[in-house]
C-alpha positions as CSV (number, residue, x, y, z in Angstrom):
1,X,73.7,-26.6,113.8
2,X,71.7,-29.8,112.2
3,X,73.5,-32.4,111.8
4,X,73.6,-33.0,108.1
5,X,72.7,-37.4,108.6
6,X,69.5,-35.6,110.4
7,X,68.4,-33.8,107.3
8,X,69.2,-36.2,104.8
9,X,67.3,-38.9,107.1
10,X,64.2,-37.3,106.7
11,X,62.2,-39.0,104.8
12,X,59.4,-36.5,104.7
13,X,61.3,-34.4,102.2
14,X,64.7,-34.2,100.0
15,X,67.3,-32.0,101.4
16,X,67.7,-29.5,98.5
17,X,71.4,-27.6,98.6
18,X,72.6,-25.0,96.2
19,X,76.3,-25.4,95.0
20,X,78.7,-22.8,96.6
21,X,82.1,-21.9,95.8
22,X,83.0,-18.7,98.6
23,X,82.4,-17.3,102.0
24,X,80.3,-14.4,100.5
25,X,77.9,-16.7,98.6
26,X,77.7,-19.4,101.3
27,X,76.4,-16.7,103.5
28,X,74.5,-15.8,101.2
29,X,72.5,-19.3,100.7
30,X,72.2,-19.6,104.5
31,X,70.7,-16.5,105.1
32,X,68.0,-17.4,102.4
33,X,67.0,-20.4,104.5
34,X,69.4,-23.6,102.7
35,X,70.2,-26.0,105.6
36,X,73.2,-27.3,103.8
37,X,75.2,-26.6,100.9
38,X,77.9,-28.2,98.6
39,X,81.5,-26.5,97.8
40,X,81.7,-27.0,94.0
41,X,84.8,-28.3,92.1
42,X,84.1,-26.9,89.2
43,X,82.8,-23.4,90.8
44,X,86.5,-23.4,93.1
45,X,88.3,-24.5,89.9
46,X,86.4,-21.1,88.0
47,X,86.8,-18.6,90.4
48,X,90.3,-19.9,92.3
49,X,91.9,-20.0,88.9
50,X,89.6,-18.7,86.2
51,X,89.8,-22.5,84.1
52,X,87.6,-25.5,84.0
53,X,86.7,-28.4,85.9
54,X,89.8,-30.3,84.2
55,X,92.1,-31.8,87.2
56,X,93.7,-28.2,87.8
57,X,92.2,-28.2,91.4
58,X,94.1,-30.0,94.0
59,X,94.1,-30.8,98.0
60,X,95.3,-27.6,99.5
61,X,93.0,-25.4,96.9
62,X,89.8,-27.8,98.0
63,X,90.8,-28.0,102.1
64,X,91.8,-23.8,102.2
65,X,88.2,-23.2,100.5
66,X,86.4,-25.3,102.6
67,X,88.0,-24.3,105.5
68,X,87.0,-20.6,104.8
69,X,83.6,-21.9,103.7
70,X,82.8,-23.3,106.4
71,X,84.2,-20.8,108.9
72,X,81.4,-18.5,107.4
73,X,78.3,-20.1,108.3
74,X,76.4,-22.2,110.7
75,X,74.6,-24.9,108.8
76,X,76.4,-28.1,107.0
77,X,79.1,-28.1,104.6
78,X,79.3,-30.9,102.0
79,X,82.9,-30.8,99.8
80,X,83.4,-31.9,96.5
81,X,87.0,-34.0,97.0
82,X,87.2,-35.1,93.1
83,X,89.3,-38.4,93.7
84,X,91.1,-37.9,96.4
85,X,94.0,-36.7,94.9
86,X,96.2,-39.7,95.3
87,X,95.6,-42.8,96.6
88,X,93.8,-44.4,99.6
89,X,96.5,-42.8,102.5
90,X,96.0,-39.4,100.8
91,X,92.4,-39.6,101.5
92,X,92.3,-40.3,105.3
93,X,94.7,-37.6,105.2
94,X,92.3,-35.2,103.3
95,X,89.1,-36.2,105.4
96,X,91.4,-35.8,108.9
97,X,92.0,-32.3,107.6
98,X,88.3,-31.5,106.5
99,X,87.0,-32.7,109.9
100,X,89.1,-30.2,111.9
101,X,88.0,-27.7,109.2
102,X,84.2,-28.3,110.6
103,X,83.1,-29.9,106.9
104,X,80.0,-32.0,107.4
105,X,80.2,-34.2,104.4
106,X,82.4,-34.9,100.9
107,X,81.4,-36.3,97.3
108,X,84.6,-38.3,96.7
109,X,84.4,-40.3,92.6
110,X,85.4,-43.0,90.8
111,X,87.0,-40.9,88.0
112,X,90.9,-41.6,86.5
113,X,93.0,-38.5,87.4
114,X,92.9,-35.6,85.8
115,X,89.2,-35.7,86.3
116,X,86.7,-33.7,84.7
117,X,83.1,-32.6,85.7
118,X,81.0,-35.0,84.9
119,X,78.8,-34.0,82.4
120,X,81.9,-33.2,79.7
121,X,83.2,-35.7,77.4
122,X,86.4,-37.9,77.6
123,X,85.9,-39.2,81.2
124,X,87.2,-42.6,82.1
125,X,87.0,-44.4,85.9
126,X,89.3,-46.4,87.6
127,X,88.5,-50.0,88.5
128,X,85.8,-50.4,91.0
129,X,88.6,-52.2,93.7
130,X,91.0,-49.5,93.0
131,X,88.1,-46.7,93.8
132,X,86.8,-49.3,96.8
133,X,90.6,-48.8,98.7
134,X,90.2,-45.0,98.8
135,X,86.2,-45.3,100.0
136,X,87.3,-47.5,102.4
137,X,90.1,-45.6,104.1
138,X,87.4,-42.4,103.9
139,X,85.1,-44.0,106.0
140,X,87.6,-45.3,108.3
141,X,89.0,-41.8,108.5
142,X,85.4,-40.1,109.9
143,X,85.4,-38.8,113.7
144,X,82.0,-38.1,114.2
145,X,79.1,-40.6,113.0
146,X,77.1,-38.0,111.4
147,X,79.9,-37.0,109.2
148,X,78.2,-38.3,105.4
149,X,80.4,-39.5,102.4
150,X,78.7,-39.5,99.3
151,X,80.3,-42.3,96.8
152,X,80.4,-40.7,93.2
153,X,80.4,-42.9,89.9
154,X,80.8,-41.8,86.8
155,X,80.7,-44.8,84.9
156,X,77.4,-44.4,82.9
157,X,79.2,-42.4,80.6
158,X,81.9,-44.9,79.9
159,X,80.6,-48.7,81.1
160,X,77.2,-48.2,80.3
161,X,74.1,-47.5,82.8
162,X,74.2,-51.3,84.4
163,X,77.8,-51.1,85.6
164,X,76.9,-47.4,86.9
165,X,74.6,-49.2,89.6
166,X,76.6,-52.0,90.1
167,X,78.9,-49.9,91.1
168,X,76.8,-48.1,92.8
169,X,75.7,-51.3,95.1
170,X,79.3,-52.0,95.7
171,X,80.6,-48.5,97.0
172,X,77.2,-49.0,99.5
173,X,78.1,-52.1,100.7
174,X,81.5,-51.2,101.3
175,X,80.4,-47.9,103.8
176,X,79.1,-45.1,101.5
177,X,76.2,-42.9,103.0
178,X,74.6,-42.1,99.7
179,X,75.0,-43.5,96.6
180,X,75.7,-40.7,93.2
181,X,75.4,-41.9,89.8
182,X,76.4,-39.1,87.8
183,X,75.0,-37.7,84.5
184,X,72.2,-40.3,84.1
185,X,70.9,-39.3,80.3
186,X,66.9,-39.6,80.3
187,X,64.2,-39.8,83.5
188,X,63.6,-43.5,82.3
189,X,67.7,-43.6,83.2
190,X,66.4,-42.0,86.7
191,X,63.9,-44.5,87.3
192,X,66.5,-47.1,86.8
193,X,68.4,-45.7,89.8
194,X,65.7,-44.7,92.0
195,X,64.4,-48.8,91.8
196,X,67.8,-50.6,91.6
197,X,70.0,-49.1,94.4
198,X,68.9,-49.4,97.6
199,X,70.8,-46.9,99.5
200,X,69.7,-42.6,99.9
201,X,70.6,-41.0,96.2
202,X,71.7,-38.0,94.8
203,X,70.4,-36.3,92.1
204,X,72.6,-33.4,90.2
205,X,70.7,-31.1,88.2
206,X,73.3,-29.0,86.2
207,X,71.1,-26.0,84.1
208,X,72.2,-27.6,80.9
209,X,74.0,-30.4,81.8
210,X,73.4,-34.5,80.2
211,X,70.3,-34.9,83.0
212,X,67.1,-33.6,82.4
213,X,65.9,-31.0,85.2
214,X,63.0,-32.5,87.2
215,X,61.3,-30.8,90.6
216,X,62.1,-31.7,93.9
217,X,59.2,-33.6,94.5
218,X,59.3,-35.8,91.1
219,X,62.8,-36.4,92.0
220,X,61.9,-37.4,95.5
221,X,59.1,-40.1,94.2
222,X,62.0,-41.5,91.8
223,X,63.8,-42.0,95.3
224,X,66.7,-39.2,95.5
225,X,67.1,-38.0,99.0
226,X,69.2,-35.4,98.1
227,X,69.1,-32.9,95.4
228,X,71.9,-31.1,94.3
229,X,72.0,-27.8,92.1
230,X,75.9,-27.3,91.9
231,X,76.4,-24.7,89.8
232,X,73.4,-22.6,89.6
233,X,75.0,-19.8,91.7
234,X,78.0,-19.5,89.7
235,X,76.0,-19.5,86.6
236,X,73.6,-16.4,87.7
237,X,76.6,-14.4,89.1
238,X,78.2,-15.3,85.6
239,X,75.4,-13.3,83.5
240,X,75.2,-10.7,86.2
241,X,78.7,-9.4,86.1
242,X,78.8,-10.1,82.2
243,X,75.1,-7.8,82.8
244,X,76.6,-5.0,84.8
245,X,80.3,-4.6,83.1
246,X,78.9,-4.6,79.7
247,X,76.4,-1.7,80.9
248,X,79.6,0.2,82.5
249,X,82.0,0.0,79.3
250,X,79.0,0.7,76.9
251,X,77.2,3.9,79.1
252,X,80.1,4.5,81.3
253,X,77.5,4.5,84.2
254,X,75.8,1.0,86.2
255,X,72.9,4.3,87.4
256,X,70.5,2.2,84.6
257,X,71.0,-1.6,86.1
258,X,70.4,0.4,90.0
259,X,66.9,-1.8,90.6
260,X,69.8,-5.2,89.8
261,X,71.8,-4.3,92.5
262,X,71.8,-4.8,96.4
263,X,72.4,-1.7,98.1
264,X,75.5,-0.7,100.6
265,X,73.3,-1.4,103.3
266,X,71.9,-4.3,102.1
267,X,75.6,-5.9,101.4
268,X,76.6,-5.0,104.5
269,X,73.8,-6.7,106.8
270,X,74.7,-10.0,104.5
271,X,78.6,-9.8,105.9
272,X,77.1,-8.9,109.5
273,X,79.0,-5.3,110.3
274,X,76.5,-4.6,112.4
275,X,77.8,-7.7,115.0
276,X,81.3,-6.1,114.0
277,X,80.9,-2.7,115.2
278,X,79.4,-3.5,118.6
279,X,82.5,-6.6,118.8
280,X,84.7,-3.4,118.5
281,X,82.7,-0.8,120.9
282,X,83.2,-3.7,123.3
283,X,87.4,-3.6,123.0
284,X,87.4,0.1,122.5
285,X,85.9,1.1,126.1
């Protein structure tokens, strides 16, 4: 497996990584070629308990995801931790227990508990000191140096763009691996980062979210090292089962939508039966 500091070290290129929220689709991303992906909040909070990205996720629902997650494939795991869930003890505890999991890599933010995803209204942040205690008891908490913790601020929505990077500069100094300003309004706003914060970036793009969409490689010149599309996954299996159920309760048949689906063959190379069956010729002789 790559270590995940490798890839994102790479100047050559951005590491682009597809948001996932379960085994099946993580499998999925890593057999299409993704070297690393990032378990979704909002996708776990959507398809663990069918309701937004509000605060209703907490520690065991993120570490039992992630653990299965990652349990699934080969290549890096990056988790979305939200805050923490408590305060800065709570957090060496969480990263101890994602470690042993074999997760590669969190997002932890500067949000007031309950959070929300970052590109809804209403949010508010903590005080940078207060957010600065749990950062620092992250990085203390990492067991391998290629482990990557990816500070989060969400303060452009509430402080105003120049506090966002401020902040920004201060969760770097203070041991952060990359530096995430979230839901930066306009590529002018983009710019901004890319110049003023010294430190590898991420970029989110959300299909309909506050930032625009821009390509990999006009993200890369702006100087984000790592793009993230969190949520595009959960969004296309969205309007395919919306696709397919409306087509079964309307013609009573899915025969018309066949060329949309994988086959039972196909689905079944994806979850590796194959390896299966000759695991189990080797225990049955």
């Amino acid at each position: 497996m790559k270590k995940l500091r490798k890839l994102i070290n790479d100047k050559s290129k951005p590491l682009v990584v597809p948001g996932v929220y379960d085994a099946i689709g993580a499998k999925i991303a890593q057999k299409v070629g993704f070297e690393a992906m990032f378990q979704t909040g909002y996708g776990t909070s959507a398809t663990l308990l069918g309701m937004p990205d509000y605060g209703f996720i907490g520690l065991s629902e993120t570490t039992d995801n992630a653990r299965r997650i990652a349990n699934a494939i080969s290549v890096p795991l990056i988790v979305d931790v939200d805050t923490g869930y408590g305060n800065a003890l709570t957090v060496k505890k969480l990263l101890q227990d994602l470690q042993v999991a074999g997760v590669s890599g969190i997002f932890l933010e500067d949000q007031k508990w309950p959070k929300r995803c970052g590109h809804m209204k209403g949010k508010e942040v903590v005080q940078k000191e207060e957010y600065g205690e749990k950062l620092a008891a992250a990085v203390d908490a990492k067991q391998d140096k290629d482990f990557i913790i990816v500070a989060r601020t969400d303060a452009r929505a509430t402080e105003g763009l120049d506090e966002a990077i401020e902040r920004g500069k201060y969760y770097k100094k203070i041991g952060a691996d990359l530096i995430f300003v979230e839901a930066p309004k306009s590529i002018e706003e983009m710019k901004k980062i890319g110049k003023s914060i010294n430190a590898p970036l991420v970029a989110n793009m959300i299909e309909g979210g506050a930032t625009p969409i821009s390509s990999t490689a006009t993200l890369h010149k702006m100087g984000f090292q790592l793009v993230l599309y969190p949520l595009s996954i959960l969004y296309a299996n969205t309007f395919a089962t919306m696709k397919i159920l409306k087509e079964l309760k309307s013609k009573g048949t899915t025969t018309r939508l066949k060329k949309d689906l994988v086959n039972f063959d196909q689905f079944n190379d994806i979850v590796e039966l194959s390896k299966f069956r000759k695991l189990e010729g080797k225990y049955s002789k």
